[in-house]
SELUM-805168 format. One record per residue: x, y, z of N, C-alpha, C, O, CB in turn. Coordinates in steps of 0.05 Angstrom, whole numbers, plus 32768, in hexadecimal, padded with zeros to 4 digits. Glycine has a CB too. Example, Ala and Ser with C-alpha at 12.3 -4.5 7.8 and 13.67 -1.06 7.14 Angstrom:
2
81087F8E809C80F67FA6809C81087FBE809C811D7FBE80A980E27FA780B5;81017FD3808E81117FEB808F81028001809D810C801780A1811A7FF48072;
//
This chain:
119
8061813784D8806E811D84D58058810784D1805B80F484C2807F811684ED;8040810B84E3802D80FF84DB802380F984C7802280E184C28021810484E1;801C810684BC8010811384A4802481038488801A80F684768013813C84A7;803E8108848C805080FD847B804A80DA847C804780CF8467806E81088485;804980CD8491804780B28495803280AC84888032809B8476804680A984AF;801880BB848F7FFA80B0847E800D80B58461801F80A6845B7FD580CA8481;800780C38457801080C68441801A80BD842C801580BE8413801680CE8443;803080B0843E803D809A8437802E807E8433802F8070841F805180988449;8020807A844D801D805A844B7FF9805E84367FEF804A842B801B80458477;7FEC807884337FD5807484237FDE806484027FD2805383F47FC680958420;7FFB807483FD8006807283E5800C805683DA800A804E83C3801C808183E5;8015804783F5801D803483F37FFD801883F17FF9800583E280348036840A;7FF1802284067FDB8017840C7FC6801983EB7FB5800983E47FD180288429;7FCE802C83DF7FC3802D83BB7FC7801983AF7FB7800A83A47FCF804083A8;7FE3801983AF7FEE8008839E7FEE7FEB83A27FF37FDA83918005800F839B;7FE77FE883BC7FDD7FC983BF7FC77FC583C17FC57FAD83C67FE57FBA83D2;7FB37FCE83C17F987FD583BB7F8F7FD6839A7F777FD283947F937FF083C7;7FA27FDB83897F9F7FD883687FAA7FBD836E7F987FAC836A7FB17FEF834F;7FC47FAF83767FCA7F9A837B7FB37F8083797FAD7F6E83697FD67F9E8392;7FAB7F8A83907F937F75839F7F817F7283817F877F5E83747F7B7F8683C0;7F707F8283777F647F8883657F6C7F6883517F5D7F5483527F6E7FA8835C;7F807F6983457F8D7F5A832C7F907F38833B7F8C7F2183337FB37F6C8322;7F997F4183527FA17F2083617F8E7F0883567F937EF483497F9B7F208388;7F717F1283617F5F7EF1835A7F627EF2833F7F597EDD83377F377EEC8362;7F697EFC83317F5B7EF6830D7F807EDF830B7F817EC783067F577F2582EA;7F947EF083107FAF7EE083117FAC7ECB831D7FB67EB883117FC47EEB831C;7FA27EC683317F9D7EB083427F8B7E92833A7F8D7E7A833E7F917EBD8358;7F787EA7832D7F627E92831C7F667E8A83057F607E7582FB7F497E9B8317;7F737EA082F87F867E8D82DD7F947E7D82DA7F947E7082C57F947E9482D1;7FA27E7882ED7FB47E6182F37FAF7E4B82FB7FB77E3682F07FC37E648302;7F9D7E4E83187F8B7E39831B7F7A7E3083087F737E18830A7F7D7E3C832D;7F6E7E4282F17F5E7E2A82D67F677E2B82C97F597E2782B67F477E2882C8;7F837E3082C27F957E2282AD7F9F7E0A82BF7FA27DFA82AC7FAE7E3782A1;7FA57E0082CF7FB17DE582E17F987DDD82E07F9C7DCE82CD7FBF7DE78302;7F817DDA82E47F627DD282E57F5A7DC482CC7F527DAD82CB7F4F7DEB82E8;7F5E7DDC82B07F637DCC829B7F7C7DBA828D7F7F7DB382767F5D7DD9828D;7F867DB6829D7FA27D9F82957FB97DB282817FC97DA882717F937D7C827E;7FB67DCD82857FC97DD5827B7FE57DE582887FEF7DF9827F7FBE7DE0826B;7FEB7DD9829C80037DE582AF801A7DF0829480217E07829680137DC682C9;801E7DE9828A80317DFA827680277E12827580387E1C828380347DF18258;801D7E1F8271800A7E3F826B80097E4A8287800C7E6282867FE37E3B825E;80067E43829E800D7E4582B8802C7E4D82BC80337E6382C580077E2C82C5;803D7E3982B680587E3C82B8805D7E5982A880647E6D82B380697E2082AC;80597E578297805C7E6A827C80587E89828B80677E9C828C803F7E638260;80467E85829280347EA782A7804B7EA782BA80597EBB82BB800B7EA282BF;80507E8F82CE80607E9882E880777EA282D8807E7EB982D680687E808301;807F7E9482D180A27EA582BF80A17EC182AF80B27ED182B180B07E8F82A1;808B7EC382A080857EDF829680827EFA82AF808B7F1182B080667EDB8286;80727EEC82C0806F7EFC82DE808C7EFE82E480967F1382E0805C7EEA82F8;809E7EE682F180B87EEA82FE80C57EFB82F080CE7F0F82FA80C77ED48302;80CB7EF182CC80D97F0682D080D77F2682C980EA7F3582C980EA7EFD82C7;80BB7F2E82C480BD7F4982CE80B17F5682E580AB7F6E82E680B67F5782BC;80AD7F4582F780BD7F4C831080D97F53832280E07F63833480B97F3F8316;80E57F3E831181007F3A831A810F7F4F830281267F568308810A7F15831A;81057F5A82EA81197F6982E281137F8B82E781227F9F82E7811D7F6082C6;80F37F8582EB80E57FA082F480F27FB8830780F87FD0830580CE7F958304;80F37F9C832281027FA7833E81187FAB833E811F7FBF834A81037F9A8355;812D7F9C832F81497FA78325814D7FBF831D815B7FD0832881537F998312;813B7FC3830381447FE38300813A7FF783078142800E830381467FEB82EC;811D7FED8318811180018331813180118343813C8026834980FA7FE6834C;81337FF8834581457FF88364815F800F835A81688023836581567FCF836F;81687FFD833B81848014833A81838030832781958041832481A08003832C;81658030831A815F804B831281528062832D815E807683348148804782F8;8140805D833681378069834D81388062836181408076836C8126806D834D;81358056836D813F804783888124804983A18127805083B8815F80588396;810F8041839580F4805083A780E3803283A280DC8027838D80E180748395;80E2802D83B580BF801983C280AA802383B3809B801283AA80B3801E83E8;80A3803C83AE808C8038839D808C802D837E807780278374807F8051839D;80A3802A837080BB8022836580A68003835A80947FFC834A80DC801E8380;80BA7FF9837280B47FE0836F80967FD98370808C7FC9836080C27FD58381;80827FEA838D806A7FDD838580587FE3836980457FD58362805B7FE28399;80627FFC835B80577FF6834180657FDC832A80577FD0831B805780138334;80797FDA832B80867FC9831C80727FA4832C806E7F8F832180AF7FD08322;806D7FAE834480627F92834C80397F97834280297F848343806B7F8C8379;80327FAF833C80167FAE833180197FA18312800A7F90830780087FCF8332;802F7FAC830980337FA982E580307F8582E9801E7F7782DF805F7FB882D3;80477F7982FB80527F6182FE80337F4A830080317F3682F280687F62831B;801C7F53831680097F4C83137FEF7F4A83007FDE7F3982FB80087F528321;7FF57F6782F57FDE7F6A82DD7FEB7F5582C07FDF7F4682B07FDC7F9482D1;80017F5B82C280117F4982AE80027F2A82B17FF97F1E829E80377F4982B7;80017F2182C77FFC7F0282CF7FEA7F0482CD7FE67EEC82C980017EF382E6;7FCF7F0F82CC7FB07F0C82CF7FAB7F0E82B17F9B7F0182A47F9F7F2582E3;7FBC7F2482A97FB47F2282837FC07F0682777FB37EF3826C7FC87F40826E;7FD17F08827A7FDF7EEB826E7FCA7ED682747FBB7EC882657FFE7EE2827F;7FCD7ED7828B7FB77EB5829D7F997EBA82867F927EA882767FA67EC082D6;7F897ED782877F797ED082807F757ECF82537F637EC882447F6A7EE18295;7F927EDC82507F8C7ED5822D7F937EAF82337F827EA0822B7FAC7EED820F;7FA57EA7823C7FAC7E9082387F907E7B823A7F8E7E67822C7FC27E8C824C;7F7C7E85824F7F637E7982517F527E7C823F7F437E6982397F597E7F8263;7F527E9482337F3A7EA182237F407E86820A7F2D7E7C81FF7F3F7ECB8216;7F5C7E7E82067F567E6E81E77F447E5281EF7F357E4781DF7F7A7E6481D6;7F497E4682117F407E31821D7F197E3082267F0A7E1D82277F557E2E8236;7F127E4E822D7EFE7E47823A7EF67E65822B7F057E7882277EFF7E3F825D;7EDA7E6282267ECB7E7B82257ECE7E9682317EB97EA2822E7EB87E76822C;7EDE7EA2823B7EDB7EB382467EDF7ECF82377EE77ED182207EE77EAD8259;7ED87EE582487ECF7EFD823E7ED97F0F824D7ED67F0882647EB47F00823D;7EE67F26824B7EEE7F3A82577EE57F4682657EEC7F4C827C7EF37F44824F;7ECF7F4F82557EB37F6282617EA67F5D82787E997F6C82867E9A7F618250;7EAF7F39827E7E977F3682927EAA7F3B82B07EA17F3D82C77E867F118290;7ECC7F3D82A57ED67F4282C27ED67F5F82C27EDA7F6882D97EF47F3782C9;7ED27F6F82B17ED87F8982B67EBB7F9382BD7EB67FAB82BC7EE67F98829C;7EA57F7F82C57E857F8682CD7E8F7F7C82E77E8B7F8982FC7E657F7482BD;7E9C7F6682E57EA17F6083027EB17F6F83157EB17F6C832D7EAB7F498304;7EBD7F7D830A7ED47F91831B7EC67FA983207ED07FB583337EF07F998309;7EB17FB683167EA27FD583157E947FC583357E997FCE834B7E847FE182F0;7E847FAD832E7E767F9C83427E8C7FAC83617E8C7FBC83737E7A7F728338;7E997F9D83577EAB7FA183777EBB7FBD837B7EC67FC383907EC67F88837B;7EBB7FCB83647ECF7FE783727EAD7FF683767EB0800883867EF07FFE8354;7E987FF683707E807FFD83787E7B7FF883977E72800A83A57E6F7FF08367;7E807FE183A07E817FD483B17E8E7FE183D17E857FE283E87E8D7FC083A3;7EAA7FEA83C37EC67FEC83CF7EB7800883D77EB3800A83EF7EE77FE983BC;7EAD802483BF7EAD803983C87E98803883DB7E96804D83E77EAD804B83B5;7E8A802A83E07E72802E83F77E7F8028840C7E7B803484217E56801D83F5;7E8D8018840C7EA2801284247EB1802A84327EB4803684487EB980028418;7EB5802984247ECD804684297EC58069842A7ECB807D84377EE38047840D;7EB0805F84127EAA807884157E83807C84207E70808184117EB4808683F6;7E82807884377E5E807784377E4C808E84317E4F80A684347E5280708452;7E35807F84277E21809384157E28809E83F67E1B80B083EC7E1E80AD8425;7E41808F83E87E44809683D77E34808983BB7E38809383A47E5A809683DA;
//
C-alpha cells in the first residue's frame, strides 16, 4: 500500500515539477508585456491559457476521469502561456530562444546534482 502511495504522489510530483519548469518564462512574459505598455498581448495569453484550460479539464474529466488528466492538460495550459508570452515579445524585444533553452540545461544541470549527488 505503501509503495502504491509513493507512486502515486512521485507521478504527480513530475508533473508539477515540468509545471514549475514553464511558470517563470509565463510569468515574465506577462510582466514585460505590461512593462512595455502592451497589456492587450497579456490579456490575449490569459484567455488563450483560460480557455484551454477550461476546455482541456472538461474533456479530461468526461473522457477519462483521472487527475493526471488534468495535470497534463494544466502542463499543455502553461507551456501554451510561456510560448505565446514569449513569441508575442520576440516581435517587441530582442529575444532568442536559445538563450532560454541554455538557461534551462543551466538549471535542470543544477536540479540533477540536487537530487541526484555525484552525478
Amino acid at each position: 500500500m505503501f509503495q502504491l502511495i509513493c507512486c502515486v504522489f512521485f507521478r504527480f510530483f513530475l508533473f508539477y515539477f515540468i509545471i514549475l519548469l514553464f511558470l517563470p518564462l509565463d510569468r515574465f512574459s506577462g510582466t514585460c508585456l505590461d512593462a512595455i505598455n502592451k497589456p492587450q498581448f497579456t490579456f490575449y495569453k490569459v484567455i488563450f491559457m483560460v480557455t484551454i484550460n477550461f476546455m482541456g479539464d472538461i474533456l479530461v474529466l468526461n473522457w477519462f476521469g483521472s487527475l493526471e488528466g488534468i495535470a497534463i492538460v494544466t502542463i499543455i495550459n502553461v507551456t501554451a502561456g510561456a510560448l505565446s508570452g514569449y513569441f508575442f515579445l520576440r516581435k517587441r524585444l530582442k529575444l532568442v530562444l536559445k538563450d532560454f533553452v541554455t538557461g534551462a540545461k543551466s538549471v535542470f544541470s543544477k536540479i540533477k546534482l540536487f537530487i541526484i549527488p555525484g552525478s
